[in-house]
C-alpha positions as CSV (number, residue, x, y, z in Angstrom):
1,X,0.8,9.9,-5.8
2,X,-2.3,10.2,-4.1
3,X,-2.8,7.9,-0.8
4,X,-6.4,7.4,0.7
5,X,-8.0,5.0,3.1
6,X,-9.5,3.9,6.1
7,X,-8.7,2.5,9.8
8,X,-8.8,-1.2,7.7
9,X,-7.9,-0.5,3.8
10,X,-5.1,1.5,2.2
11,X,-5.4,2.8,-1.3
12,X,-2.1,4.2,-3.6
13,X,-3.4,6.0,-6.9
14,X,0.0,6.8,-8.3
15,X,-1.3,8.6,-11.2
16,X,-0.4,6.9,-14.3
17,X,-3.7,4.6,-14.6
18,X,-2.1,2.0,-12.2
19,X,-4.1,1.9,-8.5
20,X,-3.3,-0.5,-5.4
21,X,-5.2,-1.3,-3.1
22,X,-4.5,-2.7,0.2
23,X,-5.8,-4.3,3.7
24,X,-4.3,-3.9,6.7
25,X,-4.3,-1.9,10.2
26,X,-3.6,1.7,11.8
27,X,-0.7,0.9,14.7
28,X,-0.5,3.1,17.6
29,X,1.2,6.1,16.4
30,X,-0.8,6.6,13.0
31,X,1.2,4.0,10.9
32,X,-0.8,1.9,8.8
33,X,0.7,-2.3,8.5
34,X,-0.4,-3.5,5.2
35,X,-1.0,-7.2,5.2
36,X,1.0,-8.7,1.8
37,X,-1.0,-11.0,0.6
38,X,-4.1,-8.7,0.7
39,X,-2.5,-6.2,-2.1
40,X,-4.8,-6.3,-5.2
41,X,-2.2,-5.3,-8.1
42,X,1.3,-6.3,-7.5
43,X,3.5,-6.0,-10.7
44,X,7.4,-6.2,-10.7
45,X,7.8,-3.1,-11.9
46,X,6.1,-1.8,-9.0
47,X,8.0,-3.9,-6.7
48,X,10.7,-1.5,-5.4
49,X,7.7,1.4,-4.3
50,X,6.2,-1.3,-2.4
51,X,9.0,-2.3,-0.6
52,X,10.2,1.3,0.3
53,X,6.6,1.7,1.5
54,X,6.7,-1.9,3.7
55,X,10.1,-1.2,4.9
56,X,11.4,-4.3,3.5
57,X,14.4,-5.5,1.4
């Protein structure tokens, strides 16, 4: 998995012909808050990476 972005975007090219792309913020500290409903491919399958990534259950 490759992970790219910017100060605003975030962008997951995990390297199977499936890329997300993201919005969200850099926090103090260098972690980057991705803003849910801003997440251009969402597919169940990929549900459980994104969660592990967003910290949420």
């Amino acid at each position: 998995m490759k992970i790219t972005g910017t100060n605003s975007s975030i962008q997951f090219d995990l390297e199977n012909g499936y890329i997300l792309k993201a919005q969200g913020e850099i926090l103090v500290g260098g972690k980057f808050v991705v803003y849910k409903d801003s997440i251009n491919m969402w597919e169940n399958r990929y549900m459980f990476f994104l969660e592990s990534i967003l910290g949420e259950k």
